[in-house]
C-alpha positions in Angstrom: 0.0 0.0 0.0 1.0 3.6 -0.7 2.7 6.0 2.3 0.2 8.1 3.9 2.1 11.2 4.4 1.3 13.4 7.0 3.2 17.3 7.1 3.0 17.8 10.9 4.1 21.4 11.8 5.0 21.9 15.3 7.4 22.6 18.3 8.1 18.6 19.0 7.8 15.7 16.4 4.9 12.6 17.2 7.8 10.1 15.8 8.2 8.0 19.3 5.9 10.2 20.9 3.1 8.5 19.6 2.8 4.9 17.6 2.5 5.5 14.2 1.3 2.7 11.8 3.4 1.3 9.4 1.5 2.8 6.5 2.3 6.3 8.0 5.4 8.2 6.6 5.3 11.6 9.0 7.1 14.5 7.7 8.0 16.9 10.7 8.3 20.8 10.2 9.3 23.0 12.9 11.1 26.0 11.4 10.2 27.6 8.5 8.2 25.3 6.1 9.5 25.5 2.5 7.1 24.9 -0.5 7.9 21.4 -2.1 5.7 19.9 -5.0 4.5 17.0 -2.6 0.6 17.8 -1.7 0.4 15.5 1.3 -2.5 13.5 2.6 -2.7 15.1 6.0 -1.6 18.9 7.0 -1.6 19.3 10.7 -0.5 22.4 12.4 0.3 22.9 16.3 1.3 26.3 15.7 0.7 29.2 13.8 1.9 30.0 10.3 3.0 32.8 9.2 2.5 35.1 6.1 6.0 34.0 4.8 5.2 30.2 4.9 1.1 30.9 4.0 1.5 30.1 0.4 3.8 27.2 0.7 1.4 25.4 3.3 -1.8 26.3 0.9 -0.4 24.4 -2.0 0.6 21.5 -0.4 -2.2 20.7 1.6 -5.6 19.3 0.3 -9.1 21.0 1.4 -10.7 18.8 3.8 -7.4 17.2 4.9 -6.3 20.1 6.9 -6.0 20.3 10.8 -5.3 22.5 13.7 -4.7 20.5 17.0 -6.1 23.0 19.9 -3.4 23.6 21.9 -2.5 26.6 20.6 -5.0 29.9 20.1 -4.8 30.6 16.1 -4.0 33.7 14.6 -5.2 35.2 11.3 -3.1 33.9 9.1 -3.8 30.4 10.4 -7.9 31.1 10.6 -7.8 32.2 6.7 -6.2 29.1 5.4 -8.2 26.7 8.5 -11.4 27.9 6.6 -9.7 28.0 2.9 -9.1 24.2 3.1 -12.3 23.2 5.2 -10.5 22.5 8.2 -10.8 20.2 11.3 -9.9 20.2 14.9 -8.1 17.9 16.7 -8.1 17.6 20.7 -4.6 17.5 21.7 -5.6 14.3 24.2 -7.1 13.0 21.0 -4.2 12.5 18.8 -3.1 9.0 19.5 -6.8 8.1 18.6 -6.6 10.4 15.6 -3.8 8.3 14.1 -5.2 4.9 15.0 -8.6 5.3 13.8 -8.6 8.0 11.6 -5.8 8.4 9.5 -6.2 5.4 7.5 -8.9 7.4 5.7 -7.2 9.3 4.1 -5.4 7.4 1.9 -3.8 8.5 -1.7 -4.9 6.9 -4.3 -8.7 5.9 -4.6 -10.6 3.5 -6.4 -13.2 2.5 -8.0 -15.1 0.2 -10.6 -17.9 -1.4 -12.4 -17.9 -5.3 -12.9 -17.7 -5.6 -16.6 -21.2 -6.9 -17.9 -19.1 -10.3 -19.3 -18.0 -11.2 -15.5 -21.7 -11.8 -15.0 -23.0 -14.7 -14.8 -26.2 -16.8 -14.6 -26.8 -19.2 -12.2 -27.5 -22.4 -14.1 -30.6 -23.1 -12.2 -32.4 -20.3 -13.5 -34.9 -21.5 -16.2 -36.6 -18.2 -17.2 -35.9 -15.9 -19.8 -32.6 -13.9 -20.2 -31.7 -11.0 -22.3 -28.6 -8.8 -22.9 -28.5 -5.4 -23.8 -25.1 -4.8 -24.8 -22.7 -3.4 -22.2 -25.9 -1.8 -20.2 -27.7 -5.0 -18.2 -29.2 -8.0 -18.3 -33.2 -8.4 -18.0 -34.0 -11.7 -16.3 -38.1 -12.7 -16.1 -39.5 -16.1 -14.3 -39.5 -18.1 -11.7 -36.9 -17.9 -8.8 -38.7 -20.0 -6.0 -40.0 -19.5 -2.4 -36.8 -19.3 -0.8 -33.5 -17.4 -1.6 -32.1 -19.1 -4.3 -28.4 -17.4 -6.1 -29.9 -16.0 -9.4 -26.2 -14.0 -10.8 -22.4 -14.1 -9.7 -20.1 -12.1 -11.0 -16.6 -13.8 -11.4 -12.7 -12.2 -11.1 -12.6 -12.4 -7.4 -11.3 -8.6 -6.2 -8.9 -8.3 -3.6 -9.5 -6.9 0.3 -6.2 -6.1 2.3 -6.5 -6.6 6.5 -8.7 -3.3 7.7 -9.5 -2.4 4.1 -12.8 -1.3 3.4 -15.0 -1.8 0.5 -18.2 -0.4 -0.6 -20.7 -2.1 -2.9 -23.3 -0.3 -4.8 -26.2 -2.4 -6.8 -27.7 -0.6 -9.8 -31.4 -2.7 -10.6 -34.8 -2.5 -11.0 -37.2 -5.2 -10.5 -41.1 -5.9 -10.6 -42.9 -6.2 -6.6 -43.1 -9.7 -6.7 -39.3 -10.0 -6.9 -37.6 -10.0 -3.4 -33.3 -9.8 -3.8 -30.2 -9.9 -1.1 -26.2 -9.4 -2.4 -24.1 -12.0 -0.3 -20.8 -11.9 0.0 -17.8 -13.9 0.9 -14.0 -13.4 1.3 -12.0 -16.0 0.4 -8.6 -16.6 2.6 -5.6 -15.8 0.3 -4.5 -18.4 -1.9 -7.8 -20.4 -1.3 -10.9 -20.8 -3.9 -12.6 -22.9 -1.3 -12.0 -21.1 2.5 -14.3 -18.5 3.1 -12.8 -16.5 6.1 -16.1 -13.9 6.5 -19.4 -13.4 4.8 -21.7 -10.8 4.7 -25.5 -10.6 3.5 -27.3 -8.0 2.7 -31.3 -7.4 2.3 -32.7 -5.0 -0.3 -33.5 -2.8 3.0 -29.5 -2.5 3.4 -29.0 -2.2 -0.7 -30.7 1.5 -0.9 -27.9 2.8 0.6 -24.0 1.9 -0.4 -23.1 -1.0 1.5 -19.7 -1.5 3.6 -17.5 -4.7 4.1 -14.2 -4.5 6.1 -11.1 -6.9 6.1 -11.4 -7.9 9.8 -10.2 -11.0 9.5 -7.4 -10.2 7.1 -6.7 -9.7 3.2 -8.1 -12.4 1.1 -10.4 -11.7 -2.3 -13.7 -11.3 -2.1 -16.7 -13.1 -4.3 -20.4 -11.5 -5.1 -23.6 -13.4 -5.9 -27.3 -12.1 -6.4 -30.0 -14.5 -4.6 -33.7 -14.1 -5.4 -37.3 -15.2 -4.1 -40.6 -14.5 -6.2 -41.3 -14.3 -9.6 -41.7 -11.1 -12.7 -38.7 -9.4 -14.0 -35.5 -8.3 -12.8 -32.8 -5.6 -14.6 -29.5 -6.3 -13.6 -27.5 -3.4 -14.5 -24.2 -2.6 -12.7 -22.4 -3.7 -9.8 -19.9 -1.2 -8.6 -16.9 -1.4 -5.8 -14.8 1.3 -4.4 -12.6 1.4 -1.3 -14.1 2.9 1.6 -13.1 6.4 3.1 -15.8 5.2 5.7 -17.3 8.8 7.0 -15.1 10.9 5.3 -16.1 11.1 1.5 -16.4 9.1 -1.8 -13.6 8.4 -3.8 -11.2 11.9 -2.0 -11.4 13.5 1.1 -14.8 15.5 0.7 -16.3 14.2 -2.5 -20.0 13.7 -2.3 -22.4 11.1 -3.6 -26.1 12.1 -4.6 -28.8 9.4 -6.0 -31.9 9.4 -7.9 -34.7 6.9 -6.6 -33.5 4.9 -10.1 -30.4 4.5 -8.0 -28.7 7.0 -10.9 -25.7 8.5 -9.2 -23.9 12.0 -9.5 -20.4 12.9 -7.9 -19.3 16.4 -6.8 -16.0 17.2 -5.2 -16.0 21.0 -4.3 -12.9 23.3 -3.0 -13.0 26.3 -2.2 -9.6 27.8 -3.1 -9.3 31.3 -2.5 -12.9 31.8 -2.2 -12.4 34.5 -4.9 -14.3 34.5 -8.5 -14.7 32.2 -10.6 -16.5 29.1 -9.8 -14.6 26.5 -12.2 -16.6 22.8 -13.1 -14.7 20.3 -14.5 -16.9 17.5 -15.9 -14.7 14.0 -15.8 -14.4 12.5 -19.3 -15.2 8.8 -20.1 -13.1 6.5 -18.1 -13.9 2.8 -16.4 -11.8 3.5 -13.2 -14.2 5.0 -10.8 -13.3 8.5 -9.5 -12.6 12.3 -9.9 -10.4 13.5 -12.8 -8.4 16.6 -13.3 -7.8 17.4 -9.6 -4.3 18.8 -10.0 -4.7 20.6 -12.6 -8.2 22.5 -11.1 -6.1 23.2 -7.7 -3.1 24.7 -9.6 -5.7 27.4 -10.8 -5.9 28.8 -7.4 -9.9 29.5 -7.8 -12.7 27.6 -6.4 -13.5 24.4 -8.0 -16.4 21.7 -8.3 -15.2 18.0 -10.0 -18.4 16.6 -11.3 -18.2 12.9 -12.1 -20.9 9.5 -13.7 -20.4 6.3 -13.7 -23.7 4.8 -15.4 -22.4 2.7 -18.4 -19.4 1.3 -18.8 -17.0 4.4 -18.7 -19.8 7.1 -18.0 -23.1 8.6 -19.2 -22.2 11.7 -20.7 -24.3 13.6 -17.8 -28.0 13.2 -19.9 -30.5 11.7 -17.9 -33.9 11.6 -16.9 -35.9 14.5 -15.9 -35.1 13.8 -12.2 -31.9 13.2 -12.7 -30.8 16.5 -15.0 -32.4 18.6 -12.6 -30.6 17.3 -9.7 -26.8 17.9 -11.6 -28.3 21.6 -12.0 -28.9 21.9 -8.3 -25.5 20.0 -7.5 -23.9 23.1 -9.2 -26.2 25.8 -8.4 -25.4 24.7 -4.6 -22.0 25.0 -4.5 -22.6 28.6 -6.7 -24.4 29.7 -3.8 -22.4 28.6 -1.0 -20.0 31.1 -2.5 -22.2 33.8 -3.1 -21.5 33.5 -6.7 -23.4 35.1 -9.9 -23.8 32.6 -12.7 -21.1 35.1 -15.0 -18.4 34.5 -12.1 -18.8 30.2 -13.3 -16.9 29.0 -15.9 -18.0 25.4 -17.2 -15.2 23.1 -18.5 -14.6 19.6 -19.9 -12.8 17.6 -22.3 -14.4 14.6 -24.8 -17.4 13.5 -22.3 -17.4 16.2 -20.1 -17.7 19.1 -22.9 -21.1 17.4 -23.1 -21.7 18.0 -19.6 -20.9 21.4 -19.6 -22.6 22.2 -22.6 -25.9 20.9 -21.6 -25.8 22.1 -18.2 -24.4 25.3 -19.5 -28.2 25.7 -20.9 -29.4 25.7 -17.6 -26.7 27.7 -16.1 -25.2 30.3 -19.0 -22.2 30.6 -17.4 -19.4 33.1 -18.5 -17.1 30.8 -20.1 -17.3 27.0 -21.8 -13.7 25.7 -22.0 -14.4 22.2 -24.1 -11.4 19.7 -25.4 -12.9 17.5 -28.3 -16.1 18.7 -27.9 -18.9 15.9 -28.4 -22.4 16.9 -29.1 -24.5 14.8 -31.8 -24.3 11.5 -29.6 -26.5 9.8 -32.1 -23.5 10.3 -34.9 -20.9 8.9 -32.7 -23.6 5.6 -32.3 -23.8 5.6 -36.1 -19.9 5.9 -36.8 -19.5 2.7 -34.3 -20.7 1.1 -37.8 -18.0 2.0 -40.6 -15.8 4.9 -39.4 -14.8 3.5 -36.0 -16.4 -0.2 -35.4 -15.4 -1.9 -32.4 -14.2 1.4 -31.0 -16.6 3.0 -28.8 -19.8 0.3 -28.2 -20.8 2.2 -25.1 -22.2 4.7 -27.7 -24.8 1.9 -28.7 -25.7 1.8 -25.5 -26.4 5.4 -25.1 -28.3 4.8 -28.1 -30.7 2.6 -27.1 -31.0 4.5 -23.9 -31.0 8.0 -24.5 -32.1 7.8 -27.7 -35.3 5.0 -27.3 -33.5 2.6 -30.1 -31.2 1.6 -32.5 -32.3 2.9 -35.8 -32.0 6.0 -37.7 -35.1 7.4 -35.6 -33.3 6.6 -32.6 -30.1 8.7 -33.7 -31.7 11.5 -34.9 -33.9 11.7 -31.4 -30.4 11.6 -29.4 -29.0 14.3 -31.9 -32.1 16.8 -31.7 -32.3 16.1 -27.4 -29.1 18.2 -27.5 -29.0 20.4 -30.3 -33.0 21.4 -29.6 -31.5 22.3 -25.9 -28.8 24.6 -27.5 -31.0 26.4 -29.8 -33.3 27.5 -27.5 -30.5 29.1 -25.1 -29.4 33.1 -25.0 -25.4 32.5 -24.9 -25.2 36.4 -25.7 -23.0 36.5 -22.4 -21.0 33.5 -22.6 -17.6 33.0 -24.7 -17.0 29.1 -26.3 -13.3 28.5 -26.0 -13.0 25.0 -27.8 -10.0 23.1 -29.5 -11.1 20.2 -31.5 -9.8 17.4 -33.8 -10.3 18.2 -37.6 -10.6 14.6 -38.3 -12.4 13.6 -35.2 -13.6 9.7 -36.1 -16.3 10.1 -32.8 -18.1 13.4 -33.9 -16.5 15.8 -36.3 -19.6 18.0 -37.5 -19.4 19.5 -33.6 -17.5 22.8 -33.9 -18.7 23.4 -37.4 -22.4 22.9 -36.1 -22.0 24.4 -32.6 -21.1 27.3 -34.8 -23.8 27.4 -37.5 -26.9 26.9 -34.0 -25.6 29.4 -31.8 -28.4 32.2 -32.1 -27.9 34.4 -29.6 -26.5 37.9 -30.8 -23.1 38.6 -28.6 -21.7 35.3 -28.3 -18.3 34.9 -28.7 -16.3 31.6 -30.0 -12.9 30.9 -30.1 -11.2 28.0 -31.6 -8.4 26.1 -32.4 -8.6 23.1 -34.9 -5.9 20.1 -34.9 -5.4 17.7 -36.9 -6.2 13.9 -36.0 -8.8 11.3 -34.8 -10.4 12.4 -31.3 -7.3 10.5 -29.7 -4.8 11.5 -32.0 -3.1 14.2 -30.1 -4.4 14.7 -26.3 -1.6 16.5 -25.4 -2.3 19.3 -27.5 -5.7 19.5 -26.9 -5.0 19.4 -22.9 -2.0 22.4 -23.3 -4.5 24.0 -25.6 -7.4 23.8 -22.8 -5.1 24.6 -19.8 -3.6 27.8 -21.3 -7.2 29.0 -22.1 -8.4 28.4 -18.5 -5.7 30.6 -17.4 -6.0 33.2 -19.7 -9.5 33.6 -19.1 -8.2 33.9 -15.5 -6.0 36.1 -16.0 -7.7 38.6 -18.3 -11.8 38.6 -17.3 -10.9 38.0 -13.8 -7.6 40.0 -13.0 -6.2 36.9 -11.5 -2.4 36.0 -12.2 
């Protein structure tokens, strides 16, 4: 396991003063602190900064992962940055207990992931009717008995280390007459055959993630799906993440909200500086669970919100149901508000997947700026070029497809086309400026920038674009310079900030 590093700045060092874990590298500060490119897990101060080391202390320390231990009365310095980074106190007779039981939270690297739909598996006993649709779920209708009988398994045993946690979450629907529980067992190391725990859970436990823990060790750890009743039962995802217990989803802070189609949305909010502008960074497609484009949000300086999907295999691409868009609206317009912000002090911002995100949303929200990478918008095109321009490349698009789009025919893609363009039509983006770099050659949509350009109607808008040439992953590199050094100099020059 990765070193969790904690900065510790102080008068006297905890090494032999208190019993660290071997998973805990402490780095102790007493004099003046220097700025290093480490940003460390844990910040804890037992003394004041000063304006000298303010800066230095900022960048290295995470919001939410900050703390003050209260022996020592805090100046202003210290109470800027304490409520920049969403700090925490820490009883000085609590410390010992701080490190035992809380530290392992915050851990660096988090994870996440959905079972791919081919580790699923039906129980051979079930002899009803099953269907597959593509990557999405499987639809299962008949008979599973009086009693709890295994119905689904999924196969690749994961791994649990000792003390680990794990959370499960179970996306399904099923008919009233269908009655479900997720079991689980952990497997000693080495052994297909010695279960060392086992946990079961009801469909009472299932509305809420549930929680397993490595108390008796590491080991791997198997799933199954039992069922009583009869009628019809969508299987569609299966997802595990470690655990930050209390403390957040996937970092330090992040935040899970649900639908009651058990459709989920993930925000990670800092507040930087607290100054202007709001930035949102909508995650691109990726099957590792999680946040993306933290570091390069905090080196801005300004607040920041991470929004991030993970229906489908990779992602989304932030459409929805009804419910569901209106609740990513109020996600943002939450965090706008918490900061007193105006929607022309937001800037909306994604590459590939999330330029569809913060296009949509940016409809709802008309925010002062759209920073997009490879912007995707006629999602019913990229279905159609799975066929001949890019086959075998992207099949979560024919998912989306049937989905989004209420089929798989040429009515289906032109319904998922107009859903977004009909959006964009009808919006005033006379106060908005489109800052977009795209591929000229773009095999996934590459009508976007020309069309983006020929439906904006609103009188004032401003575009500015930067073609290169390629297939959409020909040359990310460029596209990401491209996209950083427009974030900053709309920084810079509509918001005075260096």
């Amino acid at each position: 396991m990765d070193k969790i590093r904690i900065l510790q700045i102080g008068k006297e060092s905890w090494q032999g003063k208190y019993k660290l874990p071997d998973r805990v590298k402490l780095i102790f500060a007493c004099d003046k602190i220097e700025l290093k490119k480490e940003i460390y897990e844990i910040v804890v101060l037992e003394r004041n900064i000063t304006e000298m080391e303010y800066a230095a202390v900022r960048k290295m320390s995470m919001a939410y992962c900050f703390f003050v231990v209260d022996n020592f009365e805090v100046d202003r310095v210290t109470k800027k940055l304490f409520e920049q980074k969403m700090g925490k106190i820490i009883p000085a007779y609590g410390i010992q207990n701080f490190i035992d039981n809380e530290v392992k939270k915050y851990f660096p690297k988090p994870y996440g992931e959905k079972f791919r739909p081919e580790s699923l598996g039906i129980a051979q006993g079930f002899k009803g009717s099953i269907k597959w649709y593509g990557q999405y779920s499987v639809t299962l209708e008949g008979e599973y008995g009086e009693g709890f009988n295994q119905i689904a398994f999924w196969r690749g045993n994961i791994p649990i280390e000792e003390e680990q946690g794990i959370e499960f979450w179970l996306e399904y629907k099923k008919e009233p007459g269908i009655e479900i529980a997720l079991e689980i067992k952990q497997f000693v190391s080495g052994s297909l055959a010695d279960v060392s725990d086992s946990w079961s859970f009801s469909e009472q436990d299932l509305l809420k993630p549930v929680l397993i823990e490595g108390r008796n060790g590491a080991g791997t750890i198997f799933c199954e799906l039992k069922a009583k009743g009869r009628g019809r039962l969508d299987i569609i995802g299966l997802h595990d993440r470690i655990s930050r217990w209390d403390q957040g989803i996937f970092m330090v802070g992040g935040e899970r909200f649900v639908t009651k189609d058990r459709e989920e949305i993930f925000a990670y909010f800092d507040p930087g500086d607290m100054k202007p502008p709001m930035a949102v960074y909508f995650s691109g497609y990726k099957t590792m669970e999680g946040f993306e484009g933290y570091y390069m949000m905090k080196k801005m300086g300004c607040p920041f919100l991470l929004i991030a999907e993970q229906r489908f295999q990779g992602g989304g691409f932030y459409m929805g149901n009804t419910e569901y868009e209106k609740l990513m609206v109020s996600v943002i317009t939450h965090y706008l508000n918490r900061l007193g912000f105006y929607s022309d002090q937001l800037i909306l911002s994604g590459i590939s997947m999330g330029t569809i995100g913060s296009m949509y949303y940016g409809c709802d929200l008309k925010p002062h700026a759209l920073i997009l990478g490879k912007p995707l918008a006629s999602l019913g095109d990229i279905a159609a070029n799975e066929r001949l321009r890019r086959p075998g490349g992207f099949p979560t698009s024919l998912d989306l497809l049937r989905y989004h789009g209420g089929g798989m025919d040429q009515e289906a893609v032109d319904n998922l086309n107009d859903r977004f363009w009909t959006k964009l039509r009808a919006t005033d983006f006379s106060h908005t400026k489109f800052i977009v770099s795209y591929m000229y050659e773009d095999d996934y949509d590459d009508t976007a920038y020309d069309k983006l350009l020929s439906e904006l109607n609103s009188v004032g808008v401003q575009v500015y674009g930067k073609g290169l040439h390629g297939r959409h992953n020909d040359n990310s590199a460029g596209i990401g310079a491209w996209f950083k050094g427009q974030y900053e100099r709309v920084l810079q020059d509509d918001f005075e900030r260096g």
